[in-house]
N, C-alpha and C positions, 0 to 999 in steps of 0.2 A: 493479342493482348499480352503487356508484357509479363513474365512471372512475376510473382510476391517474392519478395526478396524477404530470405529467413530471420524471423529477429529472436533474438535471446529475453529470455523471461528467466527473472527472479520472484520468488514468491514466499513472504514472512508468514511461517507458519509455527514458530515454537512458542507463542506465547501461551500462559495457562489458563486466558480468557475468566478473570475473578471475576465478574460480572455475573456470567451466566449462571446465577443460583440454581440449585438442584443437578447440574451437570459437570461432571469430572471431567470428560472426555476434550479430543482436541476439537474445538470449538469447528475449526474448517473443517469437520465431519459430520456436523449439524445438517438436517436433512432437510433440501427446500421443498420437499414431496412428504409432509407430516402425514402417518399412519393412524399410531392408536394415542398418541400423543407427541408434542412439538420437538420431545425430543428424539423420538420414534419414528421411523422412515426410510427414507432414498432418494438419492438422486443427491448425495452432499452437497455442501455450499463449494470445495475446494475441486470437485469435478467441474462443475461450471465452470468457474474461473480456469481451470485447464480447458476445454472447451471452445471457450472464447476468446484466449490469448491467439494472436498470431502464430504461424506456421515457424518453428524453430526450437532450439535448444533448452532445456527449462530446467531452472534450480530451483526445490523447494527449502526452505531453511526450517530445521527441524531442531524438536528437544523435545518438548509435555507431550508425552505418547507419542515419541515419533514410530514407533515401531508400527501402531497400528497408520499412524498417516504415510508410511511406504508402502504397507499393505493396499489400504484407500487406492494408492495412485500409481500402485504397479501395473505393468503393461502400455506407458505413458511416455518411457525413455526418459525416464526423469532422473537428475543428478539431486544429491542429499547432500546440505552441508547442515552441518552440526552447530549451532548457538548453543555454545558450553555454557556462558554465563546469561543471562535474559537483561542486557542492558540496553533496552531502546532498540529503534529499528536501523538506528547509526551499527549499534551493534549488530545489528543483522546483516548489513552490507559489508562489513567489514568480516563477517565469517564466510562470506559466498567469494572472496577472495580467490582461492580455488579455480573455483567456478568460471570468472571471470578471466581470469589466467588461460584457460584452457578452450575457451569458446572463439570462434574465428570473426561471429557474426558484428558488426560495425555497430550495431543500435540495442540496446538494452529496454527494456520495461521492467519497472520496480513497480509491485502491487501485492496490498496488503491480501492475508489468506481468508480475512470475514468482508469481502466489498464482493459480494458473487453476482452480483446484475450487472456489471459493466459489459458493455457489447462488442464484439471484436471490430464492429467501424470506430467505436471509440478509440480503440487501443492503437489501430491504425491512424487515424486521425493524430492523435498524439504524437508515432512515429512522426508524420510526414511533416510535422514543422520542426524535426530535429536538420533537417535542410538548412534553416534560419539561424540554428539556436544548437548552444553545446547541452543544455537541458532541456526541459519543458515538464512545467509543473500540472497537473490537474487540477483545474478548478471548478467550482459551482456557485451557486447564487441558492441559496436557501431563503426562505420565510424570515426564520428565525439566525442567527448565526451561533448563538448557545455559546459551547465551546470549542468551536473551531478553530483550526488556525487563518489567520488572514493574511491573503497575502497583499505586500506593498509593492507598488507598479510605480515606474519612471515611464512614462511612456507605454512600450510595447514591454520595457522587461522586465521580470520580476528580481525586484532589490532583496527583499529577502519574505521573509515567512515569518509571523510575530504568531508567537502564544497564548494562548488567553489568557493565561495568568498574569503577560505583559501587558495585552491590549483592554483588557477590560480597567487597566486605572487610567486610560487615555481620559481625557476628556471628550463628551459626548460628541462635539461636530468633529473631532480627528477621528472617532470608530465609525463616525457617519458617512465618511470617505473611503472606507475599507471596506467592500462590499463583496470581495471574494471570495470564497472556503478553499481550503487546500484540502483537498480529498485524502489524500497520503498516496496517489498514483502519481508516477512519474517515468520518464524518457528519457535517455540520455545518451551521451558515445560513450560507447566501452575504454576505447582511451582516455579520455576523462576521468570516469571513475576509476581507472589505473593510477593515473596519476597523483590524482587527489585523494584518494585513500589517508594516507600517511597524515596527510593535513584534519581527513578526519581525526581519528586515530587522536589526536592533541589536543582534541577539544570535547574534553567529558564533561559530563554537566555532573554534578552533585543533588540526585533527588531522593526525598523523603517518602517511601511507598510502607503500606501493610503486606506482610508478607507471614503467610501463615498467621495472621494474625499478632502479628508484633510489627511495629513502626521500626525500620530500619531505614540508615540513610546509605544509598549507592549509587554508583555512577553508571550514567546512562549517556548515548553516542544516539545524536540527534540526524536523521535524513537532510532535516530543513537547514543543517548549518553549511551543507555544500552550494547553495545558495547563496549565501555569503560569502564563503569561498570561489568559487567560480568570481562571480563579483568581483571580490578584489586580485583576481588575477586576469581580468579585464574579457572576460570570456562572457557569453551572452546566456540570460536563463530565461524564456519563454513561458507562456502559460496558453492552456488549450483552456479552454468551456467547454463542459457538457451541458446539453439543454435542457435533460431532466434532473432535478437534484436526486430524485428516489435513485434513479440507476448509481450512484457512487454512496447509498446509505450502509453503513456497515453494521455488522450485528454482534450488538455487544451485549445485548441481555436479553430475556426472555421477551420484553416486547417487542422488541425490534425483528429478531429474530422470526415473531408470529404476523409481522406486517411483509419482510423477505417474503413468507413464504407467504401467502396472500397475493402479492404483485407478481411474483412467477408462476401463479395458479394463471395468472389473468393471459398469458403467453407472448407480454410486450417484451420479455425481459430473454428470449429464448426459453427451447422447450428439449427434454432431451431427444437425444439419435435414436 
């Protein structure tokens, strides 16, 4: 059997998760084993996701309590890069820079640090159509599509990745052809994202968030716009399916959070060592 060839994992963990009312902490330490309440426990959501990523090199991107999330995931051989400013997951890639510099491995995985059900054949799966494709997006097919982003297919490739705040003033039979979710996982070659950096890096978006509680406007550096990019430098972006949407469901507030861990009780989703 031939060896698993090592892949490099990124993993977006500095965000302050404003969602999760009643909880301060960094959300990727939320417990998918609830104790004496949901937010009480073990077995965190970001050990899973280390876990189940492929055999290989792994940056976590830190800042909202990083300290304890090195604690969390020491013993792990894990590299730490710093998100000084919290501007998007554009920005997140962009501070794992470093990281990226420094790793020898050919294939990258980008995944967010609250998605903890994804399975390591998914994450593989993903890899293995980087053969075809200089990316490869993750996607799903939900019930509902809410707020997701969709992505738009030519065929086999994925053109780019629309927002909901763009795609919901579509008219109704153009959202009725857009049936895919972008999870926020993705694949890619590490020379690519070398390259393309910089091209991120030029394309800030100007957004409106509550922050502490005051409406501030700041600029945020988008994953989805190297998708676009790739694109117009005529390189190829792929999309995998997963077959279950619960496995790519991310946990952004206390219910979701209390369904996580409900569907990891069940042991379809992995169970710890």
């Amino acid at each position: 059997m031939e060896k698993e060839k090592p892949v490099a994992s990124i993993i977006m963990a500095a965000g302050r998760g404003s969602r999760m009312k009643g909880y301060d902490g960094n959300k990727t330490l939320l417990p998918l084993i609830p104790e004496c309440g949901p937010f009480d426990g073990h077995w965190p959501i970001l050990k899973n996701i280390l876990n189940n990523l492929p055999t290989g090199p792994k940056c976590i991107i830190v800042r909202h309590k990083k300290d304890q999330v090195m604690e969390a995931s020491k013993g792990h051989r894990i590299s730490y890069c710093e998100q000084k400013i919290l501007n998007g997951t554009g920005g997140a890639l962009l501070a794992a820079k470093p990281f990226l510099n420094q790793v020898t491995c050919d294939r990258i995985i980008i995944t967010m640090g609250d998605v903890p059900l994804v399975k390591k054949q998914t994450y593989l799966n993903l890899i293995s159509r980087l053969e075809a494709y200089h990316m490869v997006v993750l996607g799903f097919r939900p019930d509902s599509k809410r707020q997701y982003g969709l992505i738009e297919l030519e065929k086999d490739r994925v053109t780019r990745i629309i927002e909901w705040k763009y795609w919901k003033e579509y008219p109704k039979a153009k959202q009725s052809r857009l049936q895919i979710c972008n999870s926020g996982i993705y694949a890619a070659r590490r020379q690519d994202l070398l390259v393309h950096l910089q091209d991120l890096a030029s394309m800030p978006h100007r957004v409106s968030k509550e922050i502490c509680g005051k409406w501030q406007t700041i600029e945020e550096f988008f994953i989805t716009d190297l998708v676009e990019i790739l694109n117009t430098k005529g390189k190829k972006v792929g999309y995998e399916l997963v077959a279950n949407p619960q496995e790519v469901m991310g946990v952004d507030d206390p219910l979701a959070l209390a369904k996580a861990q409900r569907l990891f009780a069940t042991g379809a989703f992995g169970k710890p060592n």
